[in-house]
Every structure is written in structure tokens, then in C-alpha cells.
C-alpha positions in Angstrom: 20.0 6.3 6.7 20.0 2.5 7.3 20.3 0.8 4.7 18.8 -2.7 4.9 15.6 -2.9 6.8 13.5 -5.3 8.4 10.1 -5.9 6.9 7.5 -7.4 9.2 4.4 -9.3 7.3 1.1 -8.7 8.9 -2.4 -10.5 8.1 -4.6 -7.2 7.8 -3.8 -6.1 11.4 -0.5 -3.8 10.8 -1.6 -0.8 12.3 -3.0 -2.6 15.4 0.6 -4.4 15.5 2.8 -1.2 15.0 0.6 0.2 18.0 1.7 -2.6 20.4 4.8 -2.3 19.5 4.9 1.8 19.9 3.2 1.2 23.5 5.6 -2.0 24.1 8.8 0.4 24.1 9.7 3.3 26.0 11.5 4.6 22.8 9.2 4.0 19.7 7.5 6.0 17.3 5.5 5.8 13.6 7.7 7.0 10.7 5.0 7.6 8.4 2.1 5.3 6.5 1.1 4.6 2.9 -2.1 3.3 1.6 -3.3 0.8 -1.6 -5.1 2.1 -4.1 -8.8 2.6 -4.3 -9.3 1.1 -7.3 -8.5 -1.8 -9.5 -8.1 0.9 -12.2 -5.4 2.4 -10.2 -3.6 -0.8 -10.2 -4.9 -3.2 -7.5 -4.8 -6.8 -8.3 -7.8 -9.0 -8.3 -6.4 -10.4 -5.1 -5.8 -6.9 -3.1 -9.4 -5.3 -3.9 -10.4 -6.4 -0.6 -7.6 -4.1 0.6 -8.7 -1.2 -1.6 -7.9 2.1 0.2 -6.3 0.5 3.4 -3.3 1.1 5.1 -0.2 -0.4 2.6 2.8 0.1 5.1 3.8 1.5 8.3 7.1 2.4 8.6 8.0 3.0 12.5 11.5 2.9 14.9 12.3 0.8 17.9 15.6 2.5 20.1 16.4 4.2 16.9 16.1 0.7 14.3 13.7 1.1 11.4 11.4 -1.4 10.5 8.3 -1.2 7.8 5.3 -3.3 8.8 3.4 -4.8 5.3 -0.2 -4.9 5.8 -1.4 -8.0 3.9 -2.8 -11.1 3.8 -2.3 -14.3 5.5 -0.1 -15.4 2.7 3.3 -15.8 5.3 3.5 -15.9 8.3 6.7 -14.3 10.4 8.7 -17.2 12.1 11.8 -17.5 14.0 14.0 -17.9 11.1 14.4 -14.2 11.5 14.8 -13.1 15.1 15.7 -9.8 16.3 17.8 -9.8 19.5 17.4 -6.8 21.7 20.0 -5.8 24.3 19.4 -4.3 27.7 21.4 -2.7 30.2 19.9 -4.7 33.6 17.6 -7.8 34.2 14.5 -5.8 35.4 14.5 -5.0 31.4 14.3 -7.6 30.4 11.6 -9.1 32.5 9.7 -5.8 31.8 10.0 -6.7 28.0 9.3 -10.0 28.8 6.3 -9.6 30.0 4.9 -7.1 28.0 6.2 -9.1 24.7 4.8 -12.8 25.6 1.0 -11.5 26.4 -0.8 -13.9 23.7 2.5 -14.8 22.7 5.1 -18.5 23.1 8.1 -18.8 24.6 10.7 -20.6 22.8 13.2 -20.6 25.9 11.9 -19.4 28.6 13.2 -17.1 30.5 15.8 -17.8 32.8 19.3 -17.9 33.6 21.7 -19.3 30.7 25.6 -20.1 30.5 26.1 -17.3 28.2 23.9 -14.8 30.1 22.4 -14.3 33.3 19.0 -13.5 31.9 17.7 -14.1 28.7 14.7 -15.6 27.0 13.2 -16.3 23.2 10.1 -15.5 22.3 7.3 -15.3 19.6 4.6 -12.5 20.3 1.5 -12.7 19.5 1.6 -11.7 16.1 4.5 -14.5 15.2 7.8 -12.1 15.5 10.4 -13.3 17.0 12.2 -11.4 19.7 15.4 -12.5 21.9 15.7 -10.6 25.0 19.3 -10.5 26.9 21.2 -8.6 29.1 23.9 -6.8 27.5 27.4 -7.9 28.3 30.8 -9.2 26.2 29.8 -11.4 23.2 26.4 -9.7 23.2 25.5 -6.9 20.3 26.1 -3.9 21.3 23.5 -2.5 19.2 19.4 -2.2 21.2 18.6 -3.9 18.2 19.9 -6.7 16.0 18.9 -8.5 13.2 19.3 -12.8 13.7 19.4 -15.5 11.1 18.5 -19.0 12.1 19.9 -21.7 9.5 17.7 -24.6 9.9 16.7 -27.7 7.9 18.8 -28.1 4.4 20.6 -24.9 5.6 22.1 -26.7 8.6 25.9 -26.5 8.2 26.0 -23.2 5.3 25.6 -20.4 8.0 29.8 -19.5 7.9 29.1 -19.6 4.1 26.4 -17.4 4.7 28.2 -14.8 6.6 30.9 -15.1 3.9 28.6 -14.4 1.0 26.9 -11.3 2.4 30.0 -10.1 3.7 31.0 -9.9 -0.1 28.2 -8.7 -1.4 27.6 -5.7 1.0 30.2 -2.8 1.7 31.6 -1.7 5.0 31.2 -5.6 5.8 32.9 -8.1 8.2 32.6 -11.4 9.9 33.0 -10.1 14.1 33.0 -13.4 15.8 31.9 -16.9 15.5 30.8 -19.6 18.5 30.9 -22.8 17.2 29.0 -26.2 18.6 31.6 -28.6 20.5 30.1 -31.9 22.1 26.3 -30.5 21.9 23.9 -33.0 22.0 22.1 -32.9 18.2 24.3 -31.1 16.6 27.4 -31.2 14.5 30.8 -30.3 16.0 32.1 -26.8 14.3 28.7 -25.9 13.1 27.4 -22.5 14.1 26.1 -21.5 17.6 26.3 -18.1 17.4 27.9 -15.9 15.1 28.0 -11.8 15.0 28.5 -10.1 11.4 28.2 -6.5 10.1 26.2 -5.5 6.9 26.9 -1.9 5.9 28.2 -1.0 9.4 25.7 -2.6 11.0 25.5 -5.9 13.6 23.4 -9.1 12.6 23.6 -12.6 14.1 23.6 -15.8 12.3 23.2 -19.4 14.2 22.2 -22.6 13.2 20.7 -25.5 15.0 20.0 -29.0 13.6 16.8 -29.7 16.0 13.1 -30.7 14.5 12.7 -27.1 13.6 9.1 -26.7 11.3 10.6 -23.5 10.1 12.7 -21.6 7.3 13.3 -18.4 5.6 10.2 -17.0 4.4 8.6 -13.6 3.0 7.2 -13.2 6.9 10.2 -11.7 7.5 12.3 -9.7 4.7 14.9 -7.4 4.3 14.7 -4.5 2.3 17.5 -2.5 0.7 17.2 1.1 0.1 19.4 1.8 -3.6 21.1 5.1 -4.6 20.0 4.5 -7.8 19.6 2.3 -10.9 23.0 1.2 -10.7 23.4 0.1 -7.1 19.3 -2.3 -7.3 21.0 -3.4 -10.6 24.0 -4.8 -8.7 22.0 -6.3 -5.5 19.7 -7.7 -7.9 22.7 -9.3 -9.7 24.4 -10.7 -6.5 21.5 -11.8 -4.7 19.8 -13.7 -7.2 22.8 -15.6 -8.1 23.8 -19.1 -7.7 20.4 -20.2 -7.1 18.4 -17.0 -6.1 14.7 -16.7 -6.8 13.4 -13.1 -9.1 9.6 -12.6 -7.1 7.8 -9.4 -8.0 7.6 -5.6 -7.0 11.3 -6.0 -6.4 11.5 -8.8 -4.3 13.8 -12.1 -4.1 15.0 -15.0 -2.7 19.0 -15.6 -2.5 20.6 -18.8 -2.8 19.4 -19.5 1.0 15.7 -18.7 1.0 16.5 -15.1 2.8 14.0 -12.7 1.2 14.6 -9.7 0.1 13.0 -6.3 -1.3 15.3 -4.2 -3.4 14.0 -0.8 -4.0 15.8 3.3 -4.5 15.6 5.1 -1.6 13.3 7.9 -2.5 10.4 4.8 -3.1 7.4 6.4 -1.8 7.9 9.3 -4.2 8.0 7.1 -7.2 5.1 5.6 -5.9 3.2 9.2 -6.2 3.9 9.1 -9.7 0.6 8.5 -12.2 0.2 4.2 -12.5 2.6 4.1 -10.0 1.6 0.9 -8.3 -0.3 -0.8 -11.8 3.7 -0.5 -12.5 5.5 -1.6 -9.6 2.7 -4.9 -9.8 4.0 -5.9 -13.4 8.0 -5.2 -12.6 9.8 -7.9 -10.9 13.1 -5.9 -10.8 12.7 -2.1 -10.4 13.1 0.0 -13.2 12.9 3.2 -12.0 12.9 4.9 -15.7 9.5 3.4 -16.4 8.0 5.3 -13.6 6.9 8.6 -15.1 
């Protein structure tokens, strides 16, 4: 099971998302798909009785890497603070991703030739996530699929600290590689250019870049962590709140960076059968999964 997914924040058009993305790659499919309640009896919030009945979250794989698309409203907004870097095996790839993945979309570097690959190219699609397409060779993950971190703004310079905290906090953990800046125009010799780390086993890339970004770490983009129990949210809770973290609501948080994430057991969509379920879940801020009963 992974164990820290990607959570992609949609503004009432997940399913019509998810479906791009399904058609987009050879190898995707829909996990399975849960709906709000009908009712503001059943626990809706004033807010989400527009939503009443309509699909909650999608939860679908790309080459095998799970994500879960929020259907919501335009509260946030996914941005490239969060990227999600996807390998390929040739150049024709990568142009066929290309192009399928800019239509109504922006490039952020266009594609092209770079010193550290012979094709790449960033992107926004049209929906605001952010994908980075390369050709797979050393230095590049060798996962189809992996998570990025871009440390902009007050973060600038906190991105080795970053990798160092996480690392900590999450088992089977390590820092793989770092890339720093040397005589790059803007930025600060021995900051981050491009970093690779594994969380739980698996790959994730941190950079950071001092430019006139507009963007941070926002709820468009969160990670959610799927708990063996009471024990284990406890602990994440504990350790990514710390030091500065934010406590949200329905088991979501800030850390100490602005990274948000949802900490939740991993059997969640059968506590969310329970009677009251969601009226619950909407006055919790960390899960307690005795009070669902």
C-alpha cells in the first residue's frame, strides 16, 4: 500500500479532471469514488450544501502511483509548489505527454533540450497541476512517478533542512542525492537545485529557487498519510505539527513549512460508512477513530 499520497484539489470538476487524466495515460485507471452527504442532517456544512450528494473523492492510479482527487470548491488552487515529475524511457514520450498535457494548459519551461537532459519540459495543465516531463537517465527518478517540492519565498534556503526533517520523521527514510546552485545567476551558492529523497521507500524531489515566484505550499496540493492505527496518526500528528505546524480540520495540517497534510487510518472510507460519520469527521481536527461508532 503506498503510504503517503498525493491529494489533488479540484473546483467542482474532479470527475471531469480524473477522466483527462485516465485518457492522458496509456496506464491509468479509477480506484473507486465517494460522495457528500445529502443532507445537512447527515453532516454537510452550511458551506458544502451546494455539494449535497455529489462526488467527494476520486481515488485513481497513474503507472501504478495513487492519487485521490478532492472535489471542492475554489478555495485553493494547485500550484507548482508541488510538482510531480514523470520519467520516460525515449523523447517521442515525452512530446506525446507534452502535448496531450499543455492543451489549455502553461508552460513553465518549455520544452526543449536542457544541460541535465536532452528533453524535458515543465508544465501546468489546465486544471493548475503541475507536471515535469523528462527523459529518464542517471540523476533522474527512477520511479514513472515522483512527488517534487519547490521551496520558494521565506523557504528559500530550508530545503536540506526539509529533507532532514522528513527523513526523521518517516521510516525506511534517506536523503539519495543533492545538486546544489554554484555561480547561478539569482540564486545563492550551496542552495538547492535539485535534491532526490525517499519517504517510506519511496522517491520525492525537493529544489528551491529564489526567483519572483507568486507561489507556496498550499492545500491545492496535499499529502495524505494512510495510519495503522490510533497510535501511528497520534505520532504524525505529533511530529508534523511541531515547531511551528498548523492543526486544520478533518485531519489535516500544516508542518513547520506550509506542506499540507491529511492524516487519516487506512481503512478511512469504512469509518466513513459508519452512522454521523462525516457530522464527526467535520468537528474533529485530529482523527479519533474511537468516536466513530
Amino acid at each position: 500500500m503506498q503510504k503517503i499520497t498525493p491529494n489533488l484539489w479540484f473546483n467542482g470538476n474532479a470527475k471531469e479532471a480524473v477522466d483527462f487524466y485516465v485518457s492522458a495515460f496509456t496506464d491509468a485507471n479509477i480506484i473507486s469514488t465517494s460522495h457528500y452527504p445529502k443532507s445537512k442532517e447527515e453532516g454537510l456544512a452550511d458551506f458544502q450544501l451546494n455539494m449535497a450528494g455529489k462526488v467527494l473523492t476520486i481515488d485513481f492510479e497513474i503507472m501504478g502511483f495513487r492519487f485521490v482527487a478532492i472535489n471542492a470548491g475554489s478555495e485553493f488552487t494547485p500550484n507548482p509548489s508541488i510538482s510531480f515529475t514523470i520519467s520516460c524511457k525515449s523523447a517521442y514520450e515525452v512530446d506525446a505527454l507534452w502535448h496531450t498535457l499543455i492543451m489549455g494548459g502553461q508552460a513553465l519551461m518549455e520544452l526543449g533540450e536542457y544541460p541535465f537532459s536532452k528533453r524535458y519540459g515543465w508544465l501546468n495543465d489546465k486544471y493548475g497541476v503541475s507536471w515535469q516531463i523528462i527523459v529518464r537517465a542517471d540523476g533522474v527518478p527512477a520511479g514513472p512517478i515522483t512527488p517534487g517540492l519547490m521551496f520558494t519565498k521565506e523557504n528559500v534556503g530550508r530545503a536540506e533542512e526539509a529533507m532532514k526533517f522528513y527523513t526523521s520523521v518517516f521510516p525506511d527514510s534517506k536523503i539519495e542525492s543533492i545538486f546544489r546552485y554554484e555561480n547561478q545567476p539569482g540564486e545563492k551558492d550551496g542552495n538547492i537545485a535539485h535534491a532526490l529523497f525517499k519517504l517510506c521507500g519511496r522517491e520525492f524531489i525537493a529544489q528551491e529557487s529564489a526567483g519572483p515566484h507568486k507561489f507556496v505550499f498550499n492545500e491545492g496540493v496535499s499529502l495524505s498519510i494512510s495510519c495503522k492505527d490510533q497510535e501511528e496518526i497520534d505520532y504524525y500528528w505529533e511530529k508534523l505539527t511541531a515547531e511551528g505546524g498548523q492543526e486544520s480540520v478533518c485531519g489535516w495540517l500544516k508542518d513547520k513549512y506550509g506542506v499540507s497534510w491529511q492524516v487519516a487510518p487506512y481503512n478511512i472510507e469504512d469509518l466513513m460508512k459508519k452512522p454521523d460519520a462525516f457530522k464527526i469527521m467535520m468537528q474533529q481536527k485530529k482523527i479519533i477513530i474511537a468516536e466513530y461508532k
